[in-house]
N, C-alpha and C positions, 0 to 999 in steps of 0.2 A: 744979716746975722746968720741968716738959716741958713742962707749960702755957703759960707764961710767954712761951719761946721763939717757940711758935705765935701768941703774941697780937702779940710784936715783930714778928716775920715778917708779920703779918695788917696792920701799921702801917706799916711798910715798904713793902710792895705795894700800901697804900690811897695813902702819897703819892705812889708812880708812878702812879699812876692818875691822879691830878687833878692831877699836873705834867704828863702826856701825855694829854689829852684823846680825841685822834683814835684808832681802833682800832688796833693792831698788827699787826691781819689784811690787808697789805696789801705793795705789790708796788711800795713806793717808797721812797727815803732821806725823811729826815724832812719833807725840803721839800716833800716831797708832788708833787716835779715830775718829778727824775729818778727812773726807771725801774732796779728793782735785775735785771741780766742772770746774775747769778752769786753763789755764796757761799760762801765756806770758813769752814770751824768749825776749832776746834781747841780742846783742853782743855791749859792752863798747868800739868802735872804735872814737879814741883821733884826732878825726876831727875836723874841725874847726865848725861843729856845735854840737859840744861832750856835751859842757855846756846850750846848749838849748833844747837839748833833758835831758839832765839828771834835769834842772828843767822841762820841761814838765810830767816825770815820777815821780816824787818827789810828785809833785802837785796832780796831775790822781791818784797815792796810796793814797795819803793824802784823799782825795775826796772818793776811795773808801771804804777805811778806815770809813769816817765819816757816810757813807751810808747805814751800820753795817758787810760788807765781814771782813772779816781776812785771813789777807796774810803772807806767808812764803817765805824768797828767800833762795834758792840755790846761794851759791857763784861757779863764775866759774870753780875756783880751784876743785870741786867737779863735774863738769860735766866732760864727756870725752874726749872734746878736748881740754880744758880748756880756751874756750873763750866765751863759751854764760853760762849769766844767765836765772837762770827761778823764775818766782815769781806764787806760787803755792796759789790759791784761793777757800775760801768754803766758802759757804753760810750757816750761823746760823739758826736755825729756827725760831726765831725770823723775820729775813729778808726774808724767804721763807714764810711765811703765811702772811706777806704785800703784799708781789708782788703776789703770789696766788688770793689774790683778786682782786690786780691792772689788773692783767692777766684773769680775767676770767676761772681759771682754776677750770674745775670739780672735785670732789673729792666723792669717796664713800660714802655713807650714810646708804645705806640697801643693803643685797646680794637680786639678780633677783631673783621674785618667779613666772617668768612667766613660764611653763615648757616649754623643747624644743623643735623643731620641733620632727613631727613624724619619726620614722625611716624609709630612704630609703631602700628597700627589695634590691637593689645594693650592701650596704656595704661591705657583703662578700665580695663580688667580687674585690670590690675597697681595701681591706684591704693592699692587697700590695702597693699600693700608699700612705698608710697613714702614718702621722709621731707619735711617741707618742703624749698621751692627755696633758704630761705638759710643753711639747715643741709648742705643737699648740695654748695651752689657758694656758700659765703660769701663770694668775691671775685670781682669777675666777670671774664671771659675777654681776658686782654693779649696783645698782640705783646709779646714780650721779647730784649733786648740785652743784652750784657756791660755791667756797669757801668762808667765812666771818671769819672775827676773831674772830668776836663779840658771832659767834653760835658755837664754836671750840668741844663742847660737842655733839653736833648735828653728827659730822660725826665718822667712825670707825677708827679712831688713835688706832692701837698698840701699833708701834716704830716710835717717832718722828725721828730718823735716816732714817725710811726705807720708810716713809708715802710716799713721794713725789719721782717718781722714778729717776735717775741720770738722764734721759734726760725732764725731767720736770725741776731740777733744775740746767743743765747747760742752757733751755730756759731761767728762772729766771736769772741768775747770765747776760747771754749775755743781755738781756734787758737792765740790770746797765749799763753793759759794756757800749754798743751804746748810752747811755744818762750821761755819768759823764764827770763832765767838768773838763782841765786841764787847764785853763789857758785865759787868753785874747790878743791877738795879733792882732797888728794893731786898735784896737778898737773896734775886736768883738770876743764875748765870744765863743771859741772854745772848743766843746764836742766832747765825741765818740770813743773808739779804732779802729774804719775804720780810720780816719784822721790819728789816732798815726801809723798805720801800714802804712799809705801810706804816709809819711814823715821820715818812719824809725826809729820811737822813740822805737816800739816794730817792733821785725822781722817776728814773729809769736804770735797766740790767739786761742785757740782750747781746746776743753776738752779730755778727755782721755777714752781711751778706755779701758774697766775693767780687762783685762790680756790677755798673751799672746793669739793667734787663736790658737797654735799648742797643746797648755796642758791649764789645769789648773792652777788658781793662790795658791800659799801653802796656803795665808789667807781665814781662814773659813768666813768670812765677806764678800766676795768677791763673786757676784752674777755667774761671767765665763758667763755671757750670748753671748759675742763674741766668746766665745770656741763653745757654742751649735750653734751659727749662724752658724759654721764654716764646725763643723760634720755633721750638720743634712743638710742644705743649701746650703754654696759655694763649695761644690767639684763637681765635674761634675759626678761623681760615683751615685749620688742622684738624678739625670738630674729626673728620673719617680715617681718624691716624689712631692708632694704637698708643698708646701712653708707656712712655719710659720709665716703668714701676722701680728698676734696678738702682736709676739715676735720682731719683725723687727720694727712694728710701735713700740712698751715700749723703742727698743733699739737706735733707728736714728730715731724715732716722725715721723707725721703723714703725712706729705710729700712725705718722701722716702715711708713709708709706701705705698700709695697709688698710687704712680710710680708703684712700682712692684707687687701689688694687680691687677690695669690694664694689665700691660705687661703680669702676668698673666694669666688671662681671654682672652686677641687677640690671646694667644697663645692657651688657649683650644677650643676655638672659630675657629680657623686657621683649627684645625683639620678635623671637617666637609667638609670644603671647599677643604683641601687637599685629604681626599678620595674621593670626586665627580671629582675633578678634574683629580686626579689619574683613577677615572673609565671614563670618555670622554677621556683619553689620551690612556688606551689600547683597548676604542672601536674603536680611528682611528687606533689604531698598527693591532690590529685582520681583521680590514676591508682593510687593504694596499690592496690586492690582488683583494676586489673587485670594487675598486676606476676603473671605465671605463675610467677617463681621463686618469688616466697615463697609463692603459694599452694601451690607443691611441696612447699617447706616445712615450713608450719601444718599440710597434711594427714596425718591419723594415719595414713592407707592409703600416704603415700610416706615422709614426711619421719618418719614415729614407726616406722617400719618399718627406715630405712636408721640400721646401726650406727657411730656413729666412731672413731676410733680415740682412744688416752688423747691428752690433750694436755700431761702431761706425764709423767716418768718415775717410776715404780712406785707413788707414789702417785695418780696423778689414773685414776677408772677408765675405762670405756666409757659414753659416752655417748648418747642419741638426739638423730637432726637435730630436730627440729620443738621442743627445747628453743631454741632460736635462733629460734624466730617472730618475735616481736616487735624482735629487734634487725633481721633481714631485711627487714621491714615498713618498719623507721624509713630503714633504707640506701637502700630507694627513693626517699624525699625528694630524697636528694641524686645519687644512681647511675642516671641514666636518658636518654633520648636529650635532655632539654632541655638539660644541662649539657655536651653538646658545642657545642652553639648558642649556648651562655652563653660557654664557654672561647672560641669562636674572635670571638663580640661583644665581649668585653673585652680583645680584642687589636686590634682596629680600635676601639674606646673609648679605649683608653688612647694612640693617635695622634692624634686627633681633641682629648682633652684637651691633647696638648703643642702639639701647633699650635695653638689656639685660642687659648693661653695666650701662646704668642710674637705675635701679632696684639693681643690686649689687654696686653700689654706695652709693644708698639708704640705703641699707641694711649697706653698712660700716659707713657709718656719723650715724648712732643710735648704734653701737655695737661700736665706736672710739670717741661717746661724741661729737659729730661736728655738730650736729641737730640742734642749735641757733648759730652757729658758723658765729661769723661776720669777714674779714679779718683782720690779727692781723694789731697791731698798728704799730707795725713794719714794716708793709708793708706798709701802710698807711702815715708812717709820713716821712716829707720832708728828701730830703736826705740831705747829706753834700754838697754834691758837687754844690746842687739846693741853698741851702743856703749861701753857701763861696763864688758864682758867680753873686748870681744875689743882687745886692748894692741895688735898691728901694726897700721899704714896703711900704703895704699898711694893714687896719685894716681885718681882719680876723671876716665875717660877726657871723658864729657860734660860735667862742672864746672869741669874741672882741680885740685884740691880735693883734699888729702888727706883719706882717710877711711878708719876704723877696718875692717878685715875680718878673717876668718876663715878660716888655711890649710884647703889642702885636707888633709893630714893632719888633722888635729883634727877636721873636715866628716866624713872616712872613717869616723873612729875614734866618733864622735857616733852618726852613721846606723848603724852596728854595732851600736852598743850598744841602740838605738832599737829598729832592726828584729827584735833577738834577744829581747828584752822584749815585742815585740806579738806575735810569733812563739812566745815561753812562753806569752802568755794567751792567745791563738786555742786552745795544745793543753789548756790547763786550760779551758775552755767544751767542750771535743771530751771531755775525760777525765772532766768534769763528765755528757756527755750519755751516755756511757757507764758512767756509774756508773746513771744514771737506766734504762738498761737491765738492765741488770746488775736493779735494784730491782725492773721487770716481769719480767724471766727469774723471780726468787726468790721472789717472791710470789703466782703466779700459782697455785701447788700451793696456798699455804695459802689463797689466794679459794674456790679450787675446791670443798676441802675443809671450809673454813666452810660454803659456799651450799648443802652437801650436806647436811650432819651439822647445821643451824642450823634447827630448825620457824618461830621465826620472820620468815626469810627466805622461805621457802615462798611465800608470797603473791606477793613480787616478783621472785623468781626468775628469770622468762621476760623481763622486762625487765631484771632487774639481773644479766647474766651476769659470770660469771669476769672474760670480756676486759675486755668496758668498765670492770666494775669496777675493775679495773690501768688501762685506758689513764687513768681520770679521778683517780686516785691518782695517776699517775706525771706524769699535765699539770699539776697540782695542786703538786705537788713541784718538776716543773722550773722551775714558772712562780716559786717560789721563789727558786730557785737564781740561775735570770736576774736576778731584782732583786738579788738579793746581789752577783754578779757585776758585774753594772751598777757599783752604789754605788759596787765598789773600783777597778775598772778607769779607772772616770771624772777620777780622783785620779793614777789611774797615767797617763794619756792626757797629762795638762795638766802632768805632770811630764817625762815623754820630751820631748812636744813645747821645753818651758822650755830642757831641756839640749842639743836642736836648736842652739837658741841662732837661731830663724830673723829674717833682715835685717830684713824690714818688717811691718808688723800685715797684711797681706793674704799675707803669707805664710806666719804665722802660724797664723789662721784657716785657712785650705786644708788647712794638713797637721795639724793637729786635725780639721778635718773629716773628712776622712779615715781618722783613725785610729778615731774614734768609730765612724763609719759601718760602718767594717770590722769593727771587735769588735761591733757592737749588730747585726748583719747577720748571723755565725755564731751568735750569744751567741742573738737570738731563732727566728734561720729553722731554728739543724740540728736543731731536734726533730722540725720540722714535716717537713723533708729524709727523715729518719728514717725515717719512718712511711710517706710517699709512696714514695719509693723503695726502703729497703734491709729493712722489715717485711715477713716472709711470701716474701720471693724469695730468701734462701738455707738452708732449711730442711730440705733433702735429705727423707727419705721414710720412712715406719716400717722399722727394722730399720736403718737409714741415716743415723741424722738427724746434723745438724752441729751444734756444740757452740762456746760461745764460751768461748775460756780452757779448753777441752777440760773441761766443768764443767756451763756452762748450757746447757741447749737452747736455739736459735734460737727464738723467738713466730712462732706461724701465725698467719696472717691468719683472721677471722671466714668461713666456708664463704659468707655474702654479699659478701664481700669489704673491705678493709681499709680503702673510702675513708669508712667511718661513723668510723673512729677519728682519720682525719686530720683531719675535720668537729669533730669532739670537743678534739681536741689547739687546732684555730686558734680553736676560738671561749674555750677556756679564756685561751690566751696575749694574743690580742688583745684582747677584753673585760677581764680582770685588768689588763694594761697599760694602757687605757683610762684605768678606777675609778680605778687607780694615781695615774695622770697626774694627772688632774684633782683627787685628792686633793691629793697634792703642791702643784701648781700655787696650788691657791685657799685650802686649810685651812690650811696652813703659813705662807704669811705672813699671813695674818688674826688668828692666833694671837700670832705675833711683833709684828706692830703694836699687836693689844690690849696686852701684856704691858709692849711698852716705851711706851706712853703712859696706861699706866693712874694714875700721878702725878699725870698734865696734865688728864687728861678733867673735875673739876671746876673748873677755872681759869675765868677770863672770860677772852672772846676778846681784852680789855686786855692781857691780858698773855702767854697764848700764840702770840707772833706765828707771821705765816706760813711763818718762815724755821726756827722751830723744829717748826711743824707737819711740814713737809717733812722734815726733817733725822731727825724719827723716824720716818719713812716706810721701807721696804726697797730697798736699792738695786739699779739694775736696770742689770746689770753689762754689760761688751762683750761678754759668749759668752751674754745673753739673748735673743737672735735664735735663735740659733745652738742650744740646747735646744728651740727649738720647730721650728725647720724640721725637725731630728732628728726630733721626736718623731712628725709629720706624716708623713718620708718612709719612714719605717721603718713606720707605719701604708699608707701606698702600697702597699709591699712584700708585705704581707697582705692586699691587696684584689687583686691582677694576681697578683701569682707564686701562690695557691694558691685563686685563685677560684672553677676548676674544682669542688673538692669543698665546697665553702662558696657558693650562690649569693646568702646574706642578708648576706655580708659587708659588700657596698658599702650596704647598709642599715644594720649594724651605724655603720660609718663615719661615716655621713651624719648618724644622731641625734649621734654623739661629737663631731664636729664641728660642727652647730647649738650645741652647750654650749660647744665648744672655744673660737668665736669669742666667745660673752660672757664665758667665764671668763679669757680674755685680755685683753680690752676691760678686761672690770671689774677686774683686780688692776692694771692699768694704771694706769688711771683714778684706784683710790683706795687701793692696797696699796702699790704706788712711787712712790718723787721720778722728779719726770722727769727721762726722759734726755736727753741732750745729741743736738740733731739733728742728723742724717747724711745725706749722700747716697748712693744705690744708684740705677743703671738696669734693674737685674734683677737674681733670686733668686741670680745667683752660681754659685758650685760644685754647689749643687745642683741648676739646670737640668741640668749632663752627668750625675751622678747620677739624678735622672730617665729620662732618656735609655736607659741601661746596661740600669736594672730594666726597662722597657718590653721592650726587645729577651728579655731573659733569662725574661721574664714568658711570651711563647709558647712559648719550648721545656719552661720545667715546668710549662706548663699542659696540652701536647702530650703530654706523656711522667705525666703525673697521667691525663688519662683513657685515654692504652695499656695502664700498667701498675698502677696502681693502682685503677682502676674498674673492673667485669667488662662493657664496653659490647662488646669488642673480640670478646673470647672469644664471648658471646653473640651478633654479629651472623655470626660465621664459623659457630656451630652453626647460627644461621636459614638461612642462606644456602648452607649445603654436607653439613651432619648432620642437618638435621633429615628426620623418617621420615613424620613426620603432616602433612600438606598442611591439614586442619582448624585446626590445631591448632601452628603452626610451632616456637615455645617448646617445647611440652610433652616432657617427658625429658629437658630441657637440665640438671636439676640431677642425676640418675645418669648423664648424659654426663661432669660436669666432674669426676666425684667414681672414684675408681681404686681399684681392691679389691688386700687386702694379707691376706693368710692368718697367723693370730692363730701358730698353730707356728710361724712363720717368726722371732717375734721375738726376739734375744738377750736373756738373765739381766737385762742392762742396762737395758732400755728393758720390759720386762713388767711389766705391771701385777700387784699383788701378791694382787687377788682378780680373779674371773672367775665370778660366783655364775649365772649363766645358762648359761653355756658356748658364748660366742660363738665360732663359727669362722672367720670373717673380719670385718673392720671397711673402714673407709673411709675414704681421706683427699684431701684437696684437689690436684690434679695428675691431668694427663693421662702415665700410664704402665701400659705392659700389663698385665695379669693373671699371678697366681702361675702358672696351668697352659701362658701362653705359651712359645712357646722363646727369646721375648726381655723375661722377665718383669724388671718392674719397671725397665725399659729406657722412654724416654721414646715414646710414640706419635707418630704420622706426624701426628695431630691438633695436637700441642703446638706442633711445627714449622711448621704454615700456622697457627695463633695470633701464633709470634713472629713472620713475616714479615707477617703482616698488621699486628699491632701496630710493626714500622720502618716499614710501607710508609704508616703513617697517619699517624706524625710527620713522616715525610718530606714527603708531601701537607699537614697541616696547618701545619706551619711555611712551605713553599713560595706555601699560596695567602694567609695572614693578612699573611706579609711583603712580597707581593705587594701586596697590599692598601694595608697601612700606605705602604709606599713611594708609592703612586700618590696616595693621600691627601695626604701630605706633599706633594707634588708640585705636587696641585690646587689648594692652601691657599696663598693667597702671605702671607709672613709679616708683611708691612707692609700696612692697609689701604689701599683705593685713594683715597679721602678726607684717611687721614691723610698719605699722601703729598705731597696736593694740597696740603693746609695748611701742611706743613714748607717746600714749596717758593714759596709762600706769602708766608711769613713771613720767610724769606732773602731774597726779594726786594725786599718792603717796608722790611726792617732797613736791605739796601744804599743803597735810593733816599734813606731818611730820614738816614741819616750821610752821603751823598752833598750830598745838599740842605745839611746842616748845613754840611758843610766848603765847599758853594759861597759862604753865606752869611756867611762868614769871610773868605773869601777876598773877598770885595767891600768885605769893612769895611775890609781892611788895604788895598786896593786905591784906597780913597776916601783912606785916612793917607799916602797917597804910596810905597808901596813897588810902583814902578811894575814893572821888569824882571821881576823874582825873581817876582813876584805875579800877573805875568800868562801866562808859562808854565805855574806852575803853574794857575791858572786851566782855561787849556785845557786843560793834562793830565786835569783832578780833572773838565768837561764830557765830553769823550772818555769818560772809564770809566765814565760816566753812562749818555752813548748806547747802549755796550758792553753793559751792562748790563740798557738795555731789549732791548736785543735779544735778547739771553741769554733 
């Protein structure tokens, strides 16, 4: 019987085949002539609201219909599984040079006769980097105009087919989309395929992409521009190629465009920053051997000689220093004078990067037509959701127009409820990081006590101490926690923001950005906060110590100091995040595509048309921008704010991102239907986010190597304690290190054996001696440590900001070329609609509208004149 079926099925399919000759794989109504801009599916499920959805669609085509589109359905019997329909839409030309002008849309007029820049004496060099000329600038360089219907002569029409390109006119067609009304319910007029999708009336709305990634399409008509995104672009083979920014914007519009135009540039940008860094990270590797502290250390004569105190209570015992060689050793990597040279270059980097960026910006809004570019209307106008919820109007002062709003009670009562919500999860990431504490407090005895009592730790003991052991457990752990947090918080984000209820979709995005930004800002940075700042600095002194929850002892910092564990903590969180990402990003819907077309992947391309190829494609929603600029600027955030103790970060960065851009590229390319193109002039909210971090990035770069690095401590011993003129260092580690008389200790804090019978130990802190008269009282030495350490942030923030500001200053944000051009191009626009209207004005002139015609006449010569003057 099961056979049977499959052979009808098999017979069935053979006569659509040779009733439809031509392929299915293809990007037009049957006629082969118009061009399909749009498609909605929907599956015919005999529910009990089967008949209100099938008049709400009845209605919505009627209306789009009336609007001037023309549609085609596919019955489902002809799709592949034979339960969804697709109703296949193109816009006439007719309807494209109305909305052309409703849109604002630029259109050619004149090819640029400004010539190009001069040739960089580089290019050789660069040649390998570069992609073909008609892959990079597949259209060549216009003067462009507002569209008008009325001036249709005025611009370069070839082919009114090809004028407008497919992502111009799937913007055009979605515009109808989001504005055609189907119907009235309840007593208010209901518009929009957002509603129809999120009530189920359609399942899916998406345009199509122009043929397969893998080959070309047989139709000569057929532009294959996703096949060249594909070759030239998404494969990681290409990784050392320049990106086709010109071809990306014509293909997904000027949005995505300028996502990856940016991503690009932090990525060339990155590079700088990653050879500096790379050279401060092997001037500490070259220098290990002359680092005198930790030869202090290593040596059996100081560092096997000097006793410590327990590090933690009654069970951890006394220790020797020079068991910490080798973690001392590694600290110098990162703990040395190049990483002051490093913190205060990546605070004149990270200015140098935003300006640069505002100037190629510049440059893309005049060469992408977005130089008068106001935000679309689309962004601008109320949403659905603002309109279906909020029952009062009131008159709309600029339309006069009554329109739906939102008391401000309710707004109060919203943001309350909003803010109290972001305000619980900031304390559960805080009450989170404190439990992760709390896990190194509690664990740190039973480390100690394993590495001691364990022979086969033996061997790597001197590398694998207690601390780190804890700090790489505990980064390990929270790096867990963060992604947990993440996943729920994300869900809670887009649900506050929903009950905002905010007016337009750009107001929307904003205040998700924000909130995202905010939680994924404490949720990744307060480990790192942690360690840098509050590890090791309130820990009082044997006999003294401070206790958290009057329970755990406070964590000392490592006797080389605590910035090895900061080092430790960012490269776990940011690398994990990284793998993370990119897992996510690429494995996950490659998996989901395999699964949902694994049905279709024997069919012949007969019968899995293009529309169903796409339709099981993933879709790539409005907040997919919006996860990657996240994910990027929160990656920022780890390169500047804690650069100081990590100088391979921007290196780290720089590979993550060579991947980042194909692994974007390519699930683009061939993991989603494409999206609907948009326009953007810039990054948006996250330029002033940028901005914030830059600033905030000196002061914890400033206050990481005062307080956090021993650079500070040790330059005040060279410079004021030391005794040996040979020798400036030498003593500096039984300078920093303060003796504490083992009787002194309470029941509490003693250690439970003593099999040597040490009589004093030692611990980290400049504080007298037990036989002073002001023992265990801080030293005069501690005191010129802290004012040295204010008086260095004070100096380092003063000359970096210094800096940054004059930089900023020097850099004019507009180049002086692309000025030239803008200004350029206004003038030529003016002279050529000037000419035009003169040219009119003489034809009506010769029809006899003598008076009227010849005023005007003069007037329309005059702002001619005007004009050249100008």
């Amino acid at each position: 019987r099961q056979s049977g079926r499959r052979y009808n099925l098999f017979l069935k399919r053979r006569l659509r085949i040779d009733k439809r000759h031509q392929s299915k794989d293809s990007i037009f109504f049957r006629d082969g002539v118009r061009r399909i801009d749009f498609v909605l599916s929907y599956v015919d499920d005999l529910n009990k609201e089967w008949e209100k959805k099938l008049e709400r669609r009845k209605e919505f085509e009627r209306n789009l219909q009336k609007a001037g589109l023309e549609l085609e359905t596919e019955d489902k019997k002809e799709s592949e599984d034979g339960k969804i329909y697709f109703v296949k839409i193109h816009a006439p030309w007719e309807v494209l040079i109305t909305y052309a002008e409703v849109l604002n849309i630029k259109v050619p007029i004149k090819e640029n006769d400004i010539p190009s820049m001069v040739e960089n004496p580089l290019d050789c060099m660069l040649a390998p980097l570069r992609l073909p000329e008609k892959v990079m600038h597949p259209e060549p360089d216009y003067f462009t105009a507002p569209f008008s219907k009325e001036k249709q002569e005025l611009y370069l029409i070839n082919d009114e087919s090809t004028f407008f390109s497919p992502s111009m006119r799937n913007r055009i067609v979605n515009y109808i989309l989001t504005r055609c009304p189907y119907g009235t319910e309840e007593g208010k007029k209901k518009f929009g395929i957002k509603r129809l999708l999120n009530n189920g009336t359609y399942s899916a709305a998406y345009p199509l992409h122009d043929c397969q990634y893998w080959k070309k399409a047989n139709d000569p008509n057929c532009d294959n521009e996703r096949y060249t995104l594909y070759m030239e672009w998404a494969r990681f083979l290409r990784f050392y190629k320049e990106q086709p920014l010109d071809l990306i914007r014509k293909y997904y519009g000027e949005k995505i465009g300028i996502y990856f135009a940016w991503l690009g540039f932090y990525t060339e940008m990155l590079f700088l920053a990653a050879v500096v860094g790379l050279i401060c990270f092997l001037y500490g590797l070259f220098t290990m051997d002359e680092n005198m502290s930790s030869k202090e250390i290593c040596d059996p004569a100081i560092g096997g000689e000097i006793i410590m105190c327990p590090l933690c209570d009654r069970e951890c015992e006394y220790w020797r220093l020079n068991t910490t060689c080798e973690s001392s050793e590694y600290s110098h990597l990162f703990d040395n004078v190049a990483t002051l040279f490093f913190a205060i270059f990546m605070g004149i980097w990270v200015t140098l990067f935003l300006e640069f960026w505002k100037r190629r910006q510049a440059r893309l809004k005049y060469e992408w037509d977005l130089v008068d570019f106001e935000e679309e209307q689309q962004q601008l106008q109320l949403r659905p959701e603002y309109e279906a919820k909020c029952t009062q109007k009131k008159k709309n002062p600029v339309t006069q127009e009554m329109e739906p709003y939102l008391p401000i009670t309710s707004q109060a009562v919203r943001f309350c409820i909003s803010g109290a919500t972001v305000l619980f999860w900031v304390s559960l990431i805080i009450a989170s990081m404190i439990a992760v504490i709390v896990y190194r407090l509690a664990v740190y005895a039973a480390f100690a006590s394993l590495m001691e009592n364990t022979q086969t730790l033996q061997p790597i003991s001197g590398l694998l101490t207690p601390q780190l052991a804890t700090s790489v457990t505990a980064s390990c752990l929270n790096f867990v926690i963060i992604m947990i947090l993440n996943f729920l918080y994300e869900r809670i984000a887009i649900w506050i923001t929903d009950m905002e209820i905010p007016r337009t979709h750009m107001e929307y995005e904003n205040r998700l950005t924000m909130k995202m930004f905010l939680f994924q800002f404490v949720n990744y940075y307060s480990s790192c906060f942690y360690v840098a700042f509050f590890k090791g600095k309130f820990v009082g002194y044997p006999g003294a110590y401070t206790y958290m929850f009057n329970r755990w002892r406070n964590e000392e910092c490592d006797p080389a100091g605590c910035l090895i564990e900061l080092t430790t903590q960012l490269t776990i969180v940011m690398a994990g995040k990284q793998i993370w990402g990119n897992i996510q990003e690429a494995i996950v819907p490659w998996i989901c595509n395999w699964w949902g077309r694994r049905k279709a992947r024997n069919n012949p391309e007969n019968l899995y048309s293009r529309w169903e190829q796409d339709h099981d494609l993933q879709t790539f929603g409005a907040l997919g921008l919006f996860y990657e600029y996240l994910e990027m600027v929160i990656q920022f955030g780890f390169i500047t704010l804690f650069v100081a103790s990590f100088p391979l970060a921007p290196l780290l960065a720089l590979m993550n991102n060579i991947l980042e851009i194909r692994v974007d590229s390519w699930k683009l390319t061939t993991q989603y239907r494409r999206p609907v193109a948009a326009k953007a002039h810039s990054i948006g909210v996250w330029q002033e986010i940028l901005n914030g971090m830059a600033i905030l990035s000196v002061v914890t770069n400033a206050f990481i190597v005062a307080f956090t690095s021993d650079m500070i401590p040790r330059l005040v011993y060279y410079y004021a304690y030391s005794e040996d003129e040979d020798s400036p260092m030498s003593g500096y580690i039984n300078n920093s290190l303060s003796v504490f008389q083992i009787s002194d200790f309470p029941e509490r804090n003693k250690p439970k054996l003593n099999p040597e019978n040490f009589v004093i130990c030692r611990y980290r802190d400049y504080r007298y001696p037990p036989d002073h008269e002001r023992r265990y009282l801080h030293t005069m030495q501690f005191w010129h440590i802290l004012a040295a350490k204010l008086a260095f942030i004070i100096i380092m923030e003063h000359v970096v900001f210094i800096v940054k500001f004059f930089v900023a200053w020097m850099i004019p944000d507009v180049p002086a070329d692309v000025k030239a051009k803008i200004k350029r191009e206004k003038y030529l626009t003016q002279k050529i609609l000037h000419e035009y209207e003169l040219e009119k004005l003489k034809e009506r002139l010769c029809q006899g509208d003598k008076l009227a015609t010849e005023k005007e006449f003069i007037a329309t010569e005059g702002r001619m004149e005007l004009s050249r003057a100008m």
